[in-house]
C-alpha positions as CSV (number, residue, x, y, z in Angstrom):
1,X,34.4,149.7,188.6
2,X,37.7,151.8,189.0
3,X,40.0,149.4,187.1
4,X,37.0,149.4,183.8
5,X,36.7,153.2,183.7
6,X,40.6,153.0,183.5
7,X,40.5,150.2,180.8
8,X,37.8,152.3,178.9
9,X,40.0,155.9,179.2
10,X,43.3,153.9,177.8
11,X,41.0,152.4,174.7
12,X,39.9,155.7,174.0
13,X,43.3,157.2,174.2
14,X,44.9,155.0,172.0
15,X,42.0,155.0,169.4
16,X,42.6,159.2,169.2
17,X,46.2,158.4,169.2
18,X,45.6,155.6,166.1
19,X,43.4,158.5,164.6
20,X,46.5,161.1,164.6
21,X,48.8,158.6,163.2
22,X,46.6,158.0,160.1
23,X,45.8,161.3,159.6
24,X,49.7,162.3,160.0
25,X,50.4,159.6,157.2
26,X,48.2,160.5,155.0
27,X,48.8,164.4,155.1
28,X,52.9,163.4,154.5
29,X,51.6,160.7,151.7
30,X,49.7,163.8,150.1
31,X,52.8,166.6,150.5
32,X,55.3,163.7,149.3
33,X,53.0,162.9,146.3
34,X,54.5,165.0,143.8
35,X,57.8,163.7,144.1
36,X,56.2,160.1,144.4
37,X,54.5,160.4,141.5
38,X,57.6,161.8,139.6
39,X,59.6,159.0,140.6
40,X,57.2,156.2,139.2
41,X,56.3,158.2,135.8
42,X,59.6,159.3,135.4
43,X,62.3,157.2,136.9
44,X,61.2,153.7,137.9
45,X,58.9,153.5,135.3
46,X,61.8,154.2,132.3
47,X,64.2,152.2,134.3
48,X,62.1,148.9,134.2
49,X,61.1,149.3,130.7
50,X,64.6,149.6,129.7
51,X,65.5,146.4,131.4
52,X,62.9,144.4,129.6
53,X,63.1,145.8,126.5
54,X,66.9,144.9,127.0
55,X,65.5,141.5,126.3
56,X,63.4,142.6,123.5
57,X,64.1,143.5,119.5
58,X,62.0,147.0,119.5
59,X,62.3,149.9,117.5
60,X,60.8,152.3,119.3
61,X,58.1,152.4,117.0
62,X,56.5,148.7,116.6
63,X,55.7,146.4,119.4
64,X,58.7,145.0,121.5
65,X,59.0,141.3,120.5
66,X,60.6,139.2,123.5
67,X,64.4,137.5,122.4
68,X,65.9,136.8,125.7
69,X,69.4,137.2,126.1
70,X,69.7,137.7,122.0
71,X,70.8,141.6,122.4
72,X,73.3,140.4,125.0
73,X,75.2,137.8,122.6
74,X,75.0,140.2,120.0
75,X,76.6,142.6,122.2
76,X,79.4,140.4,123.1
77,X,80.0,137.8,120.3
78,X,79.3,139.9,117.3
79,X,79.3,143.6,117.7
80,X,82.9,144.4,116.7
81,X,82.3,148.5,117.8
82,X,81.0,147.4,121.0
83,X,84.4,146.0,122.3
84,X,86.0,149.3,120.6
85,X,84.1,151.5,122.2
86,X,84.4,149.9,125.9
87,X,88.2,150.2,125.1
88,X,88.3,153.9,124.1
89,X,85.8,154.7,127.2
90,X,88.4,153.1,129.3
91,X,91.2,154.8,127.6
92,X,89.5,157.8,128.7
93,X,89.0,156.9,132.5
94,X,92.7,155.7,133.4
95,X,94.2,158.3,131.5
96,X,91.8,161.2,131.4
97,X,90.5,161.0,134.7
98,X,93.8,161.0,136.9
99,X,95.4,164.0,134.6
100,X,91.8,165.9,135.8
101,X,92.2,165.2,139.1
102,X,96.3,166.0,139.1
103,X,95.4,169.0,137.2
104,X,92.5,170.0,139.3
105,X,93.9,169.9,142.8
106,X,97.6,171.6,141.5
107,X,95.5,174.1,140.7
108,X,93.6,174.4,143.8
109,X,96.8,174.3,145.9
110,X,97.9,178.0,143.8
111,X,94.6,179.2,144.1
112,X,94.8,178.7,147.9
113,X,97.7,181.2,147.9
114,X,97.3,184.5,149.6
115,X,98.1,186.6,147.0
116,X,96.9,189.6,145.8
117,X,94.4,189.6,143.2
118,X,93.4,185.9,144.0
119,X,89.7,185.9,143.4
120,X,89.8,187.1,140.1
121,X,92.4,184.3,139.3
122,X,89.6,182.0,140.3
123,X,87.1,183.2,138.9
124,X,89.3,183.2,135.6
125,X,89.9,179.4,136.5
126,X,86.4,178.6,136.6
127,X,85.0,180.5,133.7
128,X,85.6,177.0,131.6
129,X,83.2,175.0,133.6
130,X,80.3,177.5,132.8
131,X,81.0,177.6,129.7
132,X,78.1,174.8,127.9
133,X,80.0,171.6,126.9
134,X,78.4,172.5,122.9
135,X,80.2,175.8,122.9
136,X,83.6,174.5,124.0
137,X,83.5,171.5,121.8
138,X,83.3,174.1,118.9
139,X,86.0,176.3,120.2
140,X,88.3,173.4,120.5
141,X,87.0,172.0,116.8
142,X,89.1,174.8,116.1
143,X,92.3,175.1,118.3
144,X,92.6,171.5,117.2
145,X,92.2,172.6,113.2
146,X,95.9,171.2,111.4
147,X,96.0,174.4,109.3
148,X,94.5,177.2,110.9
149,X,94.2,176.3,115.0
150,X,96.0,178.0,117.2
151,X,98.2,175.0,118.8
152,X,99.7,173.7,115.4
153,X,100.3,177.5,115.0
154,X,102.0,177.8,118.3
155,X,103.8,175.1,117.9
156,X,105.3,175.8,114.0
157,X,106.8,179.3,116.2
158,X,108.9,176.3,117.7
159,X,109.9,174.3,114.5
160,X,106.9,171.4,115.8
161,X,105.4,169.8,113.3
162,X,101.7,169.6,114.8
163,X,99.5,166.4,114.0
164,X,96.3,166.2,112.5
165,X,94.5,166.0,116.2
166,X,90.9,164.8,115.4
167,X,91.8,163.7,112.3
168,X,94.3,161.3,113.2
169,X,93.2,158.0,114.3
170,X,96.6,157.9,116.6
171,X,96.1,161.4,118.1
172,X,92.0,161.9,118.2
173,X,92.0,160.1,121.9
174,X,94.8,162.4,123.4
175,X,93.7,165.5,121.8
176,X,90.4,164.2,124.4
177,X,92.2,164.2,127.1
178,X,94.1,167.6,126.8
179,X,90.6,169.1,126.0
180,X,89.2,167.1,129.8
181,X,92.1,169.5,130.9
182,X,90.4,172.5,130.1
183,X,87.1,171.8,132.6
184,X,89.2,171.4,135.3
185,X,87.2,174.7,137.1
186,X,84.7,172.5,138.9
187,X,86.9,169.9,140.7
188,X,89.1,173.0,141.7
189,X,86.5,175.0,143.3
190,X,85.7,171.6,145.4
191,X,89.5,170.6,146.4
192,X,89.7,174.5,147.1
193,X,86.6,174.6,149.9
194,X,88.6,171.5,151.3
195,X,92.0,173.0,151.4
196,X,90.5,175.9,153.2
197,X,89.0,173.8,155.8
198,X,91.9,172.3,156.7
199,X,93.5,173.3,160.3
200,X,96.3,175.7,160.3
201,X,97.6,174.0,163.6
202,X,98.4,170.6,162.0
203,X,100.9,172.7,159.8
204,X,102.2,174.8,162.6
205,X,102.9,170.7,164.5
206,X,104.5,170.1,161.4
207,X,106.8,173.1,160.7
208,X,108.0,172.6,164.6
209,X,108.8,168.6,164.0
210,X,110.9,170.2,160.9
211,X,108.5,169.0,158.1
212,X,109.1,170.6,154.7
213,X,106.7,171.5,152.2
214,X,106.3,168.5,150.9
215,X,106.0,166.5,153.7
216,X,103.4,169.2,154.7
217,X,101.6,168.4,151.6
218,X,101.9,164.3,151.3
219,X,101.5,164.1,155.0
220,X,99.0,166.4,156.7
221,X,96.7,167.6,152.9
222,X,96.7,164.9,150.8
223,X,95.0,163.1,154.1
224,X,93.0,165.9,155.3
225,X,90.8,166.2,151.5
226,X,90.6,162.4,151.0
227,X,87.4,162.5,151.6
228,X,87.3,165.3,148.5
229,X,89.4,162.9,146.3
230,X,87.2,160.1,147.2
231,X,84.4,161.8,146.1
232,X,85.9,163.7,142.8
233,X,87.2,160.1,141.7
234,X,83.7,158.3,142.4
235,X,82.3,161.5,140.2
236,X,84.7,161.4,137.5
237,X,84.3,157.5,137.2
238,X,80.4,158.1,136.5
239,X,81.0,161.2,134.2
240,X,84.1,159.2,132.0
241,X,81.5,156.2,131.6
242,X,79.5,158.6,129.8
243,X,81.8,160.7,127.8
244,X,79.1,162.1,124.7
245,X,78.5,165.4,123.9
246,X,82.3,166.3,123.0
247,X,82.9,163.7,120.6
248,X,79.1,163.5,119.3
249,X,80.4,167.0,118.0
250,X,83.5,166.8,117.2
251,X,84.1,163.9,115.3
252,X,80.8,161.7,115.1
253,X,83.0,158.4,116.8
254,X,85.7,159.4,114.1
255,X,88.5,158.7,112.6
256,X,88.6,155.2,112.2
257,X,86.2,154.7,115.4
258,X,88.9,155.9,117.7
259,X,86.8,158.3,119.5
260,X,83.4,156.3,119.2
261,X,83.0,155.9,123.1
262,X,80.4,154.0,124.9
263,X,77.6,156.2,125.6
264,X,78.1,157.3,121.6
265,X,77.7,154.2,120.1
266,X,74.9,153.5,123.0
267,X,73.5,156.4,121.5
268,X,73.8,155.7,117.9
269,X,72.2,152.0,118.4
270,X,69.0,154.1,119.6
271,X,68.3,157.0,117.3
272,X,70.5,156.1,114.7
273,X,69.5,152.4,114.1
274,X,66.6,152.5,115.7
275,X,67.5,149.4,117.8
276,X,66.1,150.4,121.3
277,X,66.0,147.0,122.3
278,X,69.9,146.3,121.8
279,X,70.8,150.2,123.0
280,X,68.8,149.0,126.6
281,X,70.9,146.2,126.8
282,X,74.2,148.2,126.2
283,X,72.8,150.7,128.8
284,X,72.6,148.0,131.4
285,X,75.4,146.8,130.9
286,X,77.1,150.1,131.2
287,X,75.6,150.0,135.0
288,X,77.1,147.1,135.6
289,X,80.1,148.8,134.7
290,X,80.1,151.5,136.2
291,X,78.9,150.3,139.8
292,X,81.1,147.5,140.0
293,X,84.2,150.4,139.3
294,X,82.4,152.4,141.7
295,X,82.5,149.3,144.5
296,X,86.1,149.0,143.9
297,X,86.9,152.1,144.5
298,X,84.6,152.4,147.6
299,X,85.9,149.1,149.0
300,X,89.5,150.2,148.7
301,X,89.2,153.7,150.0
302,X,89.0,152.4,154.1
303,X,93.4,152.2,152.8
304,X,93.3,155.7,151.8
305,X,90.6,158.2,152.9
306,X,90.7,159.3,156.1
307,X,87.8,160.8,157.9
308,X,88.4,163.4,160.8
309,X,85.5,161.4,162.6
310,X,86.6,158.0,162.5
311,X,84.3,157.0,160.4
């Protein structure tokens, strides 16, 4: 009698306890349904469109109309821009990218200085990066200008013949890069919260084994805000994949193509020529791009970031 009373009170305890469980789930699934419903309407649903119309010919307008892999050969057998615009994207990350990040963290390391006056030089150092990426693409239409702009100018005080800059098919890419330059605020105010959390005793160990400054900097910084580099790089590898606005103003892929980067001619294939179905396809491939960059890097930083953790 004892042991089916106790059999009875367990059933009914794990029924109330079922109950709660239920009811917990489906109070979370209603809180969480927002962002659920977001997701599906406006992330997953896009995304898996974009991969099948990737295998569609579809203006945007009619009915997609199934090709298989025809966008793809398209892409890579016939499409002479594509192949130009992959190599001027790229020209962009191995050259771009490391002079941001060089130019970034020297930065950081004088704005780390205890001088007088140093917050206003930061703040002067990241007044760039709020600036809207329109706005500074016209401001540098103009520094750039062969006649009028202010670096041909500067450079005439020196007897330097300028170059055309954005009109020059040779020049167009680096006058690019020295514009990246420019944004440099937002990777400094990053490498400067990791400079400041590194420990003053590893430098005071160092300074009694005799280090210099130098071996201060290549030996106890540079290791102490890998992680920061690490995760500048990985950003700066997604952001150079999709170079746009900056060129979509300034010269339109011009001269010559030289500055028609990936994401522009991605761009142009969808609301230029209406060909949806062959810009999805350039889109994926651009993933596939980008994450297999992003895996190399990730694979080889166990050489070169260290984490204070071990980990």
């Amino acid at each position: 009698m004892r042991q089916e009373t106790g059999v009875r009170r367990q059933d009914a305890v794990r029924k109330r306890t079922g109950t709660q469980e239920r009811r917990n789930l489906r109070n979370g699934l209603l809180f969480a349904s927002p962002w659920i419903i977001g997701f599906l309407v406006f992330t997953a649903y896009p995304l898996l469109a974009s991969l099948y119309y990737s295998f569609c010919s579809y203006s945007g307008l009619c009915a997609p109309h199934w090709i298989g892999l025809d966008n793809y050969r398209q892409m890579f057998f016939e499409d002479d821009v594509f192949w130009k615009s992959l190599w001027n994207t790229m020209y962009m990350v191995v050259f771009a990218l490391p002079l941001g990040l060089i130019a970034a963290l020297g930065l950081a390391l004088l704005l780390n200085q205890k001088v007088r006056g140093i917050t206003i030089y930061r703040t002067i150092y990241y007044l760039p990066s709020l600036v809207p990426a329109v706005a500074s693409a016209i401001l540098w239409l103009w520094l750039f200008n062969p006649e009028i702009g202010l670096i041909n100018t500067v450079l005439g005080k020196f007897g330097i013949p300028g170059p055309a800059w954005l009109g020059d098919p040779i020049w167009a890419k680096p006058a690019m890069v020295l514009m990246g330059v420019w944004g440099a605020g937002g990777g400094v105010i990053i490498y400067l919260a990791g400079l400041q959390d590194v420990p003053t005793s590893l430098y005071e160990a160092a300074a009694l084994d005799g280090a210099g400054v130098w071996s201060k900097f290549w030996h106890v910084t540079l290791p102490m805000i890998s992680p920061i580099i690490f995760f500048n790089l990985i950003m700066g590898i997604i952001g150079m994949f999709q170079y746009f606005t900056q060129a979509y103003v300034m010269t339109k892929g011009g001269p010559q193509d030289s500055t028609m980067f990936y994401a522009l001619h991605l761009f142009m294939g969808a609301f230029v020529d209406w060909k949806m179905g062959y810009a999805s396809a350039m889109a994926w491939v651009l993933f596939a791009i980008t994450l297999v960059c992003s895996l190399v890097v990730m694979k080889s930083s166990a050489r070169w970031v260290y984490y204070g953790g071990g980990d």
